[in-house]
C-alpha positions in Angstrom: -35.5 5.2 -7.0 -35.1 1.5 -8.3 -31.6 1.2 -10.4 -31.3 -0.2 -14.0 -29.7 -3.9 -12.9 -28.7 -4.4 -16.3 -25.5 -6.6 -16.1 -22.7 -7.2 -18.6 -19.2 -9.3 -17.9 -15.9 -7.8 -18.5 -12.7 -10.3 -19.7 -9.6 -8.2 -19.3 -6.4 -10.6 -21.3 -2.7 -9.9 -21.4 0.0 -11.1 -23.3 3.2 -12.5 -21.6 6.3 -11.1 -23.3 7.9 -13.5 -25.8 4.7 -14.9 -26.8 1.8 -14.2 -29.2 -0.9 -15.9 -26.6 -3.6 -14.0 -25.1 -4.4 -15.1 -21.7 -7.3 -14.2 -19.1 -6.3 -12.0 -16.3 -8.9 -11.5 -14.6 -13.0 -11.4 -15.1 -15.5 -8.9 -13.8 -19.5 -9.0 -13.3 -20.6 -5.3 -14.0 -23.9 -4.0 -12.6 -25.2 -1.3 -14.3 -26.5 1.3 -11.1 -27.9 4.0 -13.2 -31.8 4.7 -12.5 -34.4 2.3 -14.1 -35.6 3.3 -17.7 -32.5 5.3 -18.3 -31.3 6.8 -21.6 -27.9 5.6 -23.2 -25.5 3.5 -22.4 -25.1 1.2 -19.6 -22.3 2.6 -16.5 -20.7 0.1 -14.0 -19.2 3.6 -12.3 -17.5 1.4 -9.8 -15.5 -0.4 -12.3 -15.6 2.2 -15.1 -17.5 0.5 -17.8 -20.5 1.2 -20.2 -22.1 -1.3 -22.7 -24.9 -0.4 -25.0 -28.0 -1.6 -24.0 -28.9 -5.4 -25.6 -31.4 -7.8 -25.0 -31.3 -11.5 -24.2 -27.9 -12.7 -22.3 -26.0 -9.8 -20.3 -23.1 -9.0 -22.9 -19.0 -10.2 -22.6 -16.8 -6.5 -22.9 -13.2 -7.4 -23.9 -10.6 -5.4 -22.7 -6.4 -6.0 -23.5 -3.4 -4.8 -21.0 0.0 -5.0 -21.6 1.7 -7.0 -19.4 3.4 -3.9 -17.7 0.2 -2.5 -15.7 
């Protein structure tokens, strides 16, 4: 069965201690693997992401981690 293809991008940012500056650690494409046509949400399972379904340019998901993981 043909899967869904939808793609979204993930920015993950962490804060270095002393400072109030967000900074990029790393970036992630997400590929949505579900079936085509499926209900809900958009799931990267490999990465552990959904989006909601949009149209137009693949969505940016924001994520924050403490500098300690």
């Amino acid at each position: 069965m043909p899967e869904c293809g939808e793609r979204a991008v993930l920015i993950v940012t962490t804060t270095p201690a002393g400072t109030a500056t967000h900074l990029v650690r790393r970036r992630v494409d997400l590929r949505c693997r579900l079936e085509a046509n499926h209900e809900g949400a958009h799931r990267d399972s490999e990465h552990g992401e959904a989006w909601e379904r949009q149209t137009g340019r693949p969505p940016t998901l924001l994520r924050h981690e403490d500098e300690d993981h």
